[in-house]
N, C-alpha and C positions, 0 to 999 in steps of 0.2 A: 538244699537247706535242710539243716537237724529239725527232727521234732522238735526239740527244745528249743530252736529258733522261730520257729514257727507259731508259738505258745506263746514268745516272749513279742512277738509282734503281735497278734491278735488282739482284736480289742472288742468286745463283745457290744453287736449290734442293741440300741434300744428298742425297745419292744414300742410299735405303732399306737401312739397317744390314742384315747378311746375318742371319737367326734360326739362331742357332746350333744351335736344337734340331732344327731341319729337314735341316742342313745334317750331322748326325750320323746321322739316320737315317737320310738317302739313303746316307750309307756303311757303315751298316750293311745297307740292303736290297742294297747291293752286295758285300755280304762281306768290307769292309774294317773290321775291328768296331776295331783299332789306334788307328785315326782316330777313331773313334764312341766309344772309352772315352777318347781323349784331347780331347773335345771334353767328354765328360758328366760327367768325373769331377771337373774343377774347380766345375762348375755343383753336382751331387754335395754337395760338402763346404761350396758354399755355400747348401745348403739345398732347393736344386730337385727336387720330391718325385717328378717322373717320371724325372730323369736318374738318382736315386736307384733307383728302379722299374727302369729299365733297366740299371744297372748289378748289380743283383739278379739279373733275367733272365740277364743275361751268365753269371754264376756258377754259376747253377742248370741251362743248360745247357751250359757250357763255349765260350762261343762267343769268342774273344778270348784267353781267361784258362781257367785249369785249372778241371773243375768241383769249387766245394767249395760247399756245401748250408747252410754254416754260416754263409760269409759271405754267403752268397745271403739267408740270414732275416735278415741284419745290416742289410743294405742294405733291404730288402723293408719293414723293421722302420723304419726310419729313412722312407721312402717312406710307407707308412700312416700314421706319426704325422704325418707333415709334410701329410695330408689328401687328397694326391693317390688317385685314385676308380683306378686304374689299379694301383697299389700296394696297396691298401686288399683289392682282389681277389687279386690273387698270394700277399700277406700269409694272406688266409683259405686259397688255395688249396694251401698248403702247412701249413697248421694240420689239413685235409683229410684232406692223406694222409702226415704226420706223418713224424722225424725221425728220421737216425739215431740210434737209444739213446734216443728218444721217443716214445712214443705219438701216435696223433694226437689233436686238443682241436677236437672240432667246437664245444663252446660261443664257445671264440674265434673261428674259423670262420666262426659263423653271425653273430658279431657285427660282422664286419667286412666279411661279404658287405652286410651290410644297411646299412653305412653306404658304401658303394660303392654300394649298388642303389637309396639315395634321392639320390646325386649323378648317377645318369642312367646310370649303368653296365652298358649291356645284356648282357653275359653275369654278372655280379652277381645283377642282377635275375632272371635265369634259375634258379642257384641258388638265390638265396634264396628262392624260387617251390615247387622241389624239395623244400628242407628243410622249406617249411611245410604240404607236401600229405604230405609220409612222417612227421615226427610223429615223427621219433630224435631228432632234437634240440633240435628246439624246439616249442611247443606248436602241435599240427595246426591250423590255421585254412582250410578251403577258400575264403574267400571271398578272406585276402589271397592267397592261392597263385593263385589265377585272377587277381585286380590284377595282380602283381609279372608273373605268366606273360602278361597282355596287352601290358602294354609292354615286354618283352624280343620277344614276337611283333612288335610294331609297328616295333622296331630292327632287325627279321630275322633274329631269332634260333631255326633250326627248331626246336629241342628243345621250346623253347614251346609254340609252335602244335603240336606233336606233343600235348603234356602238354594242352594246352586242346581239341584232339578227344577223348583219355581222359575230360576233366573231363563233357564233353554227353553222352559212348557211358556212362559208369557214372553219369549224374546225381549229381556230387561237387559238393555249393555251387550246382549250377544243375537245371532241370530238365532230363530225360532229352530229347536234340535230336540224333536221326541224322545229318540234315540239315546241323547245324551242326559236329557232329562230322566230316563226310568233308568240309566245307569248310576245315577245321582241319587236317585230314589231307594233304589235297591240296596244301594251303600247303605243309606240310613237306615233303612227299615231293619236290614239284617243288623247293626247293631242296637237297635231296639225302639228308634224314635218314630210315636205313634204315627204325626202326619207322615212321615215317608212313608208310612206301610197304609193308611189312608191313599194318597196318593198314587202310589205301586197297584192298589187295590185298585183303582179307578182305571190308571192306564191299562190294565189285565183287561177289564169289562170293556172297556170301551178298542183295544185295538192299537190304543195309540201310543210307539215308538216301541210293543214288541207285540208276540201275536197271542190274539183275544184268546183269554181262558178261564171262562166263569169262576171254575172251580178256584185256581190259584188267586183268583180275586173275589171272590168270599173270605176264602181263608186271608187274606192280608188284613182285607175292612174286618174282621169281627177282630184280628190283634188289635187292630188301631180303635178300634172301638172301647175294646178293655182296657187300650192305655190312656184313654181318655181324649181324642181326639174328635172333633165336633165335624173334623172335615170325611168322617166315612159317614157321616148320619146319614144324607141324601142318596147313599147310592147300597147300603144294604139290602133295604126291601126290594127295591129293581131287582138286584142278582141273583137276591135267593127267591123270585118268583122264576127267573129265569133258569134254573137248576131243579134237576130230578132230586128226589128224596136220597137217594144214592148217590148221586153227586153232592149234595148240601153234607151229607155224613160227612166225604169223604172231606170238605171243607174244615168242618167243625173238625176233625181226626187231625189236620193238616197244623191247624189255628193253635193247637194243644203242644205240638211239637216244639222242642229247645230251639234256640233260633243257629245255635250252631249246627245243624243239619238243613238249612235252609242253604240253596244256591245262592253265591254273591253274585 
C-alpha cells in the first residue's frame, strides 16, 4: 500500500472522553468540593447513585455546602435506592446513629449494611459481621459473622481480623485456636486497630498462642493504649511491674516505632 493510500484510509482516533467522576473527585481530594458538587450534581439528578452518595456525604459533613443532615438522608436515600454499595452503607450508617428528632432504626440499618455487604462492600461487610455476632439486631449467627468478618479481613479491613481473633480466643462458631487467634490479632494490630494490639499485648504477657515476651507486650499495650483502647488498661501495670527499667525502655523504644517495621 502507497503512503498516500494509507493517509487516505486513516481515520484519526478520538482522544478518551475525560470520566467525569474521577475528574470530581480529584477536586474534591484537593479541597475544591465547588467544582466536585458542580460536576456531581448534574450527574446527581440524572440518576448516578454515587455522585448522589457524594453529594450526601457533602451535607452530612458540610464540606462545600452548609451541614444539614436532612438533606444529607435525601441524597443518601436517593444513592441507596439507585443500588449504589457506597450509598447503600452511608444510608445504613446514618440509620445507626439516627436523626435529628429520630431515633435511630437499626432494622434498616442492618438491612442496607447487607445489601452493600453482598455487593463487595468491605467496611459493609464489616458491620454486618458486628450486628450478626452482638445479636441486637438481628438474629445472632456466628457462622455468617465469621463469613461476612473474613472477607471484610481479606479487603483489609482491621476491625475484622480483630473481631476474627476474638471469634478462635472465645471459640464463637469455631473451635477454640490461640494460635490462630494472635495471627488474627497481629493482622490488625499491625495495620493499626488499637484492640488488636491490646489483645496481641495480652497474648505476648500471658503465653497464650505464641511465646511469652513481656517486653513485645508492653510495647503493643502502650500502642493500644494511645489508640484509645479500654481493653490494654487491666494489663499495663501487671507487665510493666514485671520488666526491668531496661526492658520497659526498650518497650516504650519499640511502642514509638512506625508500624511498618513491626513483624506481621
Amino acid at each position: 500500500m502507497r503512503w498516500l493510500d494509507r493517509i487516505r484510509g486513516w481515520k484519526p482516533q478520538a482522544a478518551p472522553a475525560a470520566d467525569p467522576m474521577a475528574e470530581a473527585l480529584a477536586a474534591a481530594q484537593a479541597g475544591d468540593y465547588d467544582t466536585a458538587l458542580g460536576i456531581w450534581e448534574p450527574l446527581a439528578r440524572a440518576g448516578n447513585g454515587r455522585a448522589q452518595n457524594n453529594i450526601g456525604a457533602c451535607f452530612a459533613e458540610g464540606l462545600g455546602v452548609p451541614a444539614d443532615r436532612g438533606l444529607a438522608l435525601k441524597w443518601l436515600r436517593l444513592a441507596a435506592e439507585a443500588g449504589d454499595p457506597v450509598g447503600e452503607r452511608n444510608y445504613a450508617a446514618f440509620h445507626m446513629q439516627g436523626l435529628t428528632g429520630m431515633d435511630a432504626d437499626y432494622g434498616i440499618a442492618a438491612e442496607y449494611y447487607q445489601r452493600a455487604a453482598e455487593k463487595g462492600d468491605a467496611p459493609a461487610q464489616d458491620m454486618l459481621s458486628w450486628m450478626l455476632l452482638e445479636g441486637e439486631v438481628m438474629a445472632p449467627d456466628l457462622h455468617e459473622a465469621r463469613l461476612w468478618a473474613e472477607r471484610a479481613a481479606e479487603a483489609g479491613i482491621a476491625s475484622s481480623m480483630t473481631r476474627l481473633g476474638m471469634l478462635y480466643h472465645h471459640a464463637l462458631g469455631v473451635d477454640r485456636d490461640p494460635e490462630m487467634a494472635v495471627a488474627w490479632w497481629t493482622k490488625g494490630a499491625v495495620q493499626g486497630d488499637a484492640d488488636a494490639q491490646a489483645m496481641l499485648g495480652a497474648a505476648c504477657y500471658m503465653g497464650a498462642g505464641t511465646v511469652r515476651d513481656g517486653v513485645a507486650a508492653l510495647a503493643w499495650l502502650l500502642r493500644a493504649s494511645g489508640g484509645g483502647s479500654t481493653l490494654a488498661t487491666p494489663f499495663v501495670g501487671p507487665v510493666r511491674a514485671s520488666l526491668s527499667v531496661a526492658e520497659i525502655d526498650e518497650a516504650e523504644r519499640r511502642a514509638t516505632e512506625p508500624l511498618a517495621g513491626c513483624v506481621p
